[in-house]
N, C-alpha and C positions, 0 to 999 in steps of 0.2 A: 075755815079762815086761817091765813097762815098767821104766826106768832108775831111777825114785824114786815116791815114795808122793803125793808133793806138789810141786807149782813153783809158787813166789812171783814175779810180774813184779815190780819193784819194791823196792829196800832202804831206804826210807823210813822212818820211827819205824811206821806202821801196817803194812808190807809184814813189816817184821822180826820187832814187837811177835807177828804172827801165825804166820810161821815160826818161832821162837823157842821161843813155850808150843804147838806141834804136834812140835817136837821133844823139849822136856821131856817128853812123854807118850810119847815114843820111834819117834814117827812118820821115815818119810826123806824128809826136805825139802831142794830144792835152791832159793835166793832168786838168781834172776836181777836184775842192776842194768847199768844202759847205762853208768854216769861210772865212775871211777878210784876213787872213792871213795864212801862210804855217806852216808845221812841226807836225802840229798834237800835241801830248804827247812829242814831239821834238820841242819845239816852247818855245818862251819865254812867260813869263807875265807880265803885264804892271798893274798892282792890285791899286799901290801904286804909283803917281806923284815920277819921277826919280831914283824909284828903278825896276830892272830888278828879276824876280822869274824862275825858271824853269816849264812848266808845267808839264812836268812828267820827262824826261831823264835826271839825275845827271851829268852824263859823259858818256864815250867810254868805253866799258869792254869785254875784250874779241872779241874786232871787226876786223872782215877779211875783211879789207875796204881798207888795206893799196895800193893794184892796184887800187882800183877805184880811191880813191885820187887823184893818177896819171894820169890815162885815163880820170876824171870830170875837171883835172886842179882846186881841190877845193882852192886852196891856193891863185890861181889868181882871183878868186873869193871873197877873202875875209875871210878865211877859215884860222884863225892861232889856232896852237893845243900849247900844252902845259903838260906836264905831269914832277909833282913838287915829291922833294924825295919821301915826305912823304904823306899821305891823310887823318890823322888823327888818332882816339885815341876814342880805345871803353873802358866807365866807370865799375868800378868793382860793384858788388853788395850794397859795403859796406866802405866808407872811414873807414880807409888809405889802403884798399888794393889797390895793384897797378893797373895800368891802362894795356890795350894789345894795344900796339901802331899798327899802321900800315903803314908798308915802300914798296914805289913801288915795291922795289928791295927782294925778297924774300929771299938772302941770310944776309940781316941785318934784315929781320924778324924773321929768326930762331935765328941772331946772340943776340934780345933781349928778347927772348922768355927764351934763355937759361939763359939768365942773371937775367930775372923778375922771371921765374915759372921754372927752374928747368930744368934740362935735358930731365924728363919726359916729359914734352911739346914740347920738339924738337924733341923727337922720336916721341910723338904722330902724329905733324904735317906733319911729315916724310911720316911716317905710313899712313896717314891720305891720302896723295897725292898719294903714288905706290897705295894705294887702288882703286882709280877713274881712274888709266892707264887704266886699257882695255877699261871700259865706254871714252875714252879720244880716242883711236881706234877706237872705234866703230865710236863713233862721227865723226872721221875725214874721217871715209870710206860712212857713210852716208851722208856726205855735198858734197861728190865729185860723188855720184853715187847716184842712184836712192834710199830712202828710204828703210834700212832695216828692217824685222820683229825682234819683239825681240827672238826668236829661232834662228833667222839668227845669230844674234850680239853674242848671249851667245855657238853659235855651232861653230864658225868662231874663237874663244880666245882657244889656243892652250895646257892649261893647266885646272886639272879639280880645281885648285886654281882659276884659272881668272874665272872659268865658276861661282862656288861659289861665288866670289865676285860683278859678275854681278847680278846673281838672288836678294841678298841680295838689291842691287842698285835700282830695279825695282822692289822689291814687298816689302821692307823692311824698318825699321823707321828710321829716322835721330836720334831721341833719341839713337836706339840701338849703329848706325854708332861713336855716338859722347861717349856714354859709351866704347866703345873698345879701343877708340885712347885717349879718354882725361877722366879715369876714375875717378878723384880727382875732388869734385862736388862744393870743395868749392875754394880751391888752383887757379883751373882754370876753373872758373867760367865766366869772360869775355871771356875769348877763345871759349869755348864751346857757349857762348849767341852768338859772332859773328858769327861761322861758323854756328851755327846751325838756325841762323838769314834768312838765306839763303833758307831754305824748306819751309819756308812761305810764298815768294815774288813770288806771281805768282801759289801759293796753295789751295786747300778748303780744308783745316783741319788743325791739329796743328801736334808737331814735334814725337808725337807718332801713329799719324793716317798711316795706311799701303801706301805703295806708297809716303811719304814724303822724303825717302833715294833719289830718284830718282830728285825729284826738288834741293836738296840739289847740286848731281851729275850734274845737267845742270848747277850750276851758279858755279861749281869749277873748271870740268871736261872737258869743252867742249874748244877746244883746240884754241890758237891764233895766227892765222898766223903771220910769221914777225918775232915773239915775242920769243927769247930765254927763259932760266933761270931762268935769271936775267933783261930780258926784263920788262918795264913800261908796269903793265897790268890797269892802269888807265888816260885817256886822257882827259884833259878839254881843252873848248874853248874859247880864248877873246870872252865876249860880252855874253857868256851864252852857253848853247847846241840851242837853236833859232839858233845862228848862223850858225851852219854845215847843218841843213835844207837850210837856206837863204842864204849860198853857192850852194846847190844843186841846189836849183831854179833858181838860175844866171846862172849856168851851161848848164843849160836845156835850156832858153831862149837864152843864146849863140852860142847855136846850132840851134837854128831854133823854137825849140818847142815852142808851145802856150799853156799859162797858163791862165786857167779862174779860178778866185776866184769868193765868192760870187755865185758859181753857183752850187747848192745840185742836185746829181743825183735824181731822186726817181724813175728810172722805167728804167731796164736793156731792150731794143729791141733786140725783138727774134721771128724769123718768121722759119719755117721748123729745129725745134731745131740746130739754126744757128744764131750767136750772129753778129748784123748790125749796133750800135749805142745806144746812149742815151735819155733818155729825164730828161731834166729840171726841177727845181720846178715853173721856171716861163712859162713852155708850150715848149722853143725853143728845136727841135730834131738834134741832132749832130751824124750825120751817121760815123763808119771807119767801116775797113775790120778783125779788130781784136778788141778787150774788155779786158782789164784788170783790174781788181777788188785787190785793197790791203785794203780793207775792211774784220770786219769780217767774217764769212761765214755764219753766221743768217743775218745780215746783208744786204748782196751780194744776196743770193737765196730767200730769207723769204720774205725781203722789196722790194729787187730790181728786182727780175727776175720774182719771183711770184708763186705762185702753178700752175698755167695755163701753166709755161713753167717750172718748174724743175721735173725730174725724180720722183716719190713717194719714191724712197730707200732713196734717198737724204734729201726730203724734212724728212724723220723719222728720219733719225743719226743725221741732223744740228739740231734739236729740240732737242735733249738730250742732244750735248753737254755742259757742265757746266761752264756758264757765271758767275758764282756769285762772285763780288768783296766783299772782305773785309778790305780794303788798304782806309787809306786819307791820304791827304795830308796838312800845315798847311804853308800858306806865313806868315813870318813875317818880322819887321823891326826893328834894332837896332840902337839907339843911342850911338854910343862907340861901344866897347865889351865886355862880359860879363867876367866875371875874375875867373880861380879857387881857391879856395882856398887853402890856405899855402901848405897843405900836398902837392898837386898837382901843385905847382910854376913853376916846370918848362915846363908846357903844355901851358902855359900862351906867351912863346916864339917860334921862328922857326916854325911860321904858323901852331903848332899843332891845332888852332880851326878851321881850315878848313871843318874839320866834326869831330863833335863829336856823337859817337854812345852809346847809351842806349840800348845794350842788354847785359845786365850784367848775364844774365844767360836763357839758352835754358826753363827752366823750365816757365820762364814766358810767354811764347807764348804758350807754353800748358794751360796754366792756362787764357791767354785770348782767345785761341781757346773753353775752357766748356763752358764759358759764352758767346761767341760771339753766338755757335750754340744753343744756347735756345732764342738769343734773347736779348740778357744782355748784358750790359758795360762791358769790361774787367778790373778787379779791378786795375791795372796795366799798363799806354800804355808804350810799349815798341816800339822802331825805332831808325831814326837817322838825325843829324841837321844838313844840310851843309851852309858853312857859306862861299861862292866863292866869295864874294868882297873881302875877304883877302889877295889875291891870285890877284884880278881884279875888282882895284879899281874905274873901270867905272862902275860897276853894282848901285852903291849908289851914293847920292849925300857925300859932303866932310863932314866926320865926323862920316856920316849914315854906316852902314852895310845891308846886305840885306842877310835873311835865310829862309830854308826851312824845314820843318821836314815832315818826311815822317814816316807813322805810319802803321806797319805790322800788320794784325791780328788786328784792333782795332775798325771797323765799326760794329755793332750788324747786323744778318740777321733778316731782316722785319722789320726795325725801321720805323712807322706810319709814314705819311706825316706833321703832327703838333707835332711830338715828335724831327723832322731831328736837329733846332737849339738847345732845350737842351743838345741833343745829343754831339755835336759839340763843344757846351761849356765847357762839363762832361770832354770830350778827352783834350780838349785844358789847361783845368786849370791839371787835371793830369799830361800829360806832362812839363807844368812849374814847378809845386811844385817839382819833383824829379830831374831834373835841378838846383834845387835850392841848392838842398843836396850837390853840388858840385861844382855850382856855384853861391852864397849866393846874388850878385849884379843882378841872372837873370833877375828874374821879373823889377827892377827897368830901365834895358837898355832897354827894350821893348817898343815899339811907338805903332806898329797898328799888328794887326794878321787877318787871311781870312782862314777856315777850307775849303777845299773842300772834298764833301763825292762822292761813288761812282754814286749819280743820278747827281750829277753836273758834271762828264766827263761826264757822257751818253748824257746827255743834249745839251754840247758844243760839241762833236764829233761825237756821233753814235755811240762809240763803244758800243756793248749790255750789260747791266748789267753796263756799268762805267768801265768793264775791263782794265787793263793795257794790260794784254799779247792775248786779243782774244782770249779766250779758254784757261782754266786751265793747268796748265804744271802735270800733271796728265796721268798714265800708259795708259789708253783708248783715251787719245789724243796727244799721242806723236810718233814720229815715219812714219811708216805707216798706223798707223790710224789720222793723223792728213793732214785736219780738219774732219775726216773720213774716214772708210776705205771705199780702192776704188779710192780716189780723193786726194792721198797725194805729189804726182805730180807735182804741178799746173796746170796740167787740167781741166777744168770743162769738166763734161758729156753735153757740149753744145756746137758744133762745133764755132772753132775764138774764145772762152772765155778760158781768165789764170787767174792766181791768184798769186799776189806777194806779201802779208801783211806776219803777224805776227801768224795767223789764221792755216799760212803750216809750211810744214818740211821747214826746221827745227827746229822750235820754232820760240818764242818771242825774243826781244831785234832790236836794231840797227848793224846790225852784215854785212849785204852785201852779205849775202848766197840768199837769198830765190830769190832776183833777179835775181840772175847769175841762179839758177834752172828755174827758168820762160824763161827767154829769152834764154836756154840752149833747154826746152822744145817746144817751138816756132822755134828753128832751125831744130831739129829731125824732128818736124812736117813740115816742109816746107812752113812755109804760113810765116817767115824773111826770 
């Protein structure tokens, strides 16, 4: 008789979210995790004595989580959300132009749009949104049903306008997308750097590379349950995003499940291509009757299962897929806050610094995508600084602030192992100095900073490459070919093994789909 019903590699938000609602149905699940602690990229950091960092997830965007909330009971766990009018305020290229503020509420986002840049900018954004509806359909029919091809999605839109507007979406540039709706390069210049901010995050290339309309379309397009309108498409947590993991985890142990921390799978057991259990880095073997892997899929087959037990088609597509990050991140710590200057006085108030965004123009992520793919610093880092003590004054001690900056497109590919800290320095004082252009006291509020580049998530997680999203959000891994085609599912070709990370359909993010498909797939298959 094996040991449990179920093993989770992984205590991630998707590793949990699935052992969690398998234990609420009273299943015996044991969630394996390698770190000290849970959450993964959803975890907090402890860098800095009394101040609390995010390690990767800012907030809640776009997440269809609002039943599980309910069915995990996250709230009795510990779990309070929060979603404020506003979330901040992207800088223009060039004082005094004005700033593109950002309001939960999308109706007083066009209401300032038209106010600051013009009518032009309210039709563009208009424009901008019926454009991504069908991709916004497609989406909604592929999270409820089996993954569709893209011939499926573009033959399934009823007009040969949608079908146009799909192709463009999936083989097409975010530059083109952003020249049709927001043609004025200089007028709306913040607009165009934010939305077009968005083809980068989870990209290998810049905003003219083919297939970056498509990353664009997943972080605009992809639809939110719950959420009207005029719904909050942004949620934060007292205490950090740690904490909705560290709800999860309560959750799961409240139902019965056992959580091993400190305990690193390295070797998937698999006897008659038939998935039986684990083993340990410290030797111990933990038998169940099913395997779930929310790891990525190099990861999952490559490290854990082995060539000895994965298919050969298999083991060839998880070796192509394209792991390579070019995303850091940058803790730091504020004494005070930093102040804008005169022109911009009144971002100084109504918790406008909660994030402030530096993409002042789409053009500049092209320009650090030349130089990232040769190998070079981008002359330029472009991102964005969230600053959630504002908002949540337990993150810092009294006085202190505690921020984050998150830097798209800004890591060089191949950076030497003795070149990683100049590196890091090069990014880090960049980012200050142009900070400074707008807000003069920056440097001066600053106490301590911590760059992290992509070998240090790889390092701390496993995920391959230092990935955020497990596999590029890129036309050959999305859909039904992710994390390959064949396996988009969460099947493995190994009978008892599923997959519930970030790795499948439906993409990347904290979002509550890819679980509900796993133990959706576990039901069809009869073995829940």
């Amino acid at each position: 008789m094996a040991d449990y019903e179920v093993i989770t590699i992984g205590a991630g938000p998707n590793g949990l979210m699935t052992s969690a609602l398998l234990a609420v149905d009273g299943k015996k699940v044991c969630c394996c995790e390698l770190n000290d602690h849970v959450g993964g990229l959803a975890s907090n950091a402890h860098e800095f004595p009394g101040f609390v960092h995010n390690r990767g997830m800012w907030f809640l965007m776009f997440a269809q989580i609002d039943d599980l909330l309910k069915k995990l009971e996250l709230k009795k766990y510990g779990l309070e959300m929060y979603d404020p009018d506003h979330t901040g305020v992207i800088l223009p290229a060039n004082p005094p132009d004005p700033a593109f503020k950002l309001f939960n509420n999308p109706l007083e986002t066009l209401e300032h749009l038209g106010k600051d840049f013009g009518k032009e900018a309210v039709d563009g954004f208009i424009g901008f949104m019926k454009f991504l509806e069908p991709f916004a359909i497609g989406q909604e029919l592929a999270i409820k049903s089996a993954p569709l091809s893209i011939s499926q999605m573009i033959d399934m839109v009823p007009s040969h306008e949608a079908q146009d507007q799909l192709k463009t979406i999936f083989y097409g540039t975010a530059m083109e997308v952003m020249d049709r709706f927001f043609p004025d390069k200089k007028k709306m210049a913040p607009i165009r750097g934010y939305v077009g901010a968005m083809c980068v995050d989870g990209f290998f290339g810049g905003p003219m590379t083919p297939g970056s309309a498509l990353t664009l379309a997943y972080h605009f397009g992809t639809p939110a349950a719950g959420e009207g309108a005029t719904g909050s498409q942004f949620k934060f947590c007292k205490g950090h995003m740690g904490m909705f993991s560290e709800s999860l985890a309560k959750s799961f142990v409240a139902h019965g499940g056992t959580l091993l921390k400190n305990a690193e799978v390295t070797k998937i057991l698999v006897k008659n291509n038939k998935a039986y259990g684990v083993r340990l880095a410290d030797g111990r073997e933990i038998t169940a009757d099913i395997v779930i892997s929310s790891c990525d899929a190099y990861n999952t087959f490559i490290n854990m299962v082995g060539s000895e037990n994965t298919p050969s088609w298999l083991e060839s597509a998880i070796r192509n897929i394209n792991y390579t990050e070019t995303i850091t991140q940058c803790y730091l710590t504020f004494k005070g806050l930093p102040e804008f200057r005169k022109e911009y006085d009144e971002l100084n108030y109504e918790n406008w610094r909660v994030f402030i965004g530096d993409h002042s123009d789409i053009e500049l992520f092209e320009e650090s995508w030349d130089a990232l793919k040769f190998g070079k610093n981008p002359p330029r880092v472009a991102g964005g600084l969230l600053i959630p003590s504002i908002l949540d004054p337990t993150l810092a001690p009294e006085g202190y602030h505690t921020g984050t900056f998150c830097h798209s497109n800004s890591w060089p590919i191949g950076v030497p192992d003795d070149k990683v800290d100049q590196v890091k320095n090069e990014i880090f004082n960049k980012m200050v100095d142009h900070y400074e252009l707008f807000m003069p006291n920056f440097r001066d509020c600053l106490q301590d900073w911590k760059m992290m580049a992509p070998k240090d998530y790889e390092k701390l997680y496993h995920n391959t490459g230092g990935t955020w999203t497990h596999g590029m959000i890129e036309i050959k891994q999305m859909f039904d070919m992710r994390p390959v085609k064949g396996m988009s599912d969460c099947r493995a070709p190994i009978k008892n093994m599923y997959l519930c990370g970030s790795s499948n359909h439906p993409g990347p993010g904290v979002n509550g789909r890819t679980p509900l498909i796993c133990i959706n797939a576990m039901k069809e298959d009869g073995v829940i």
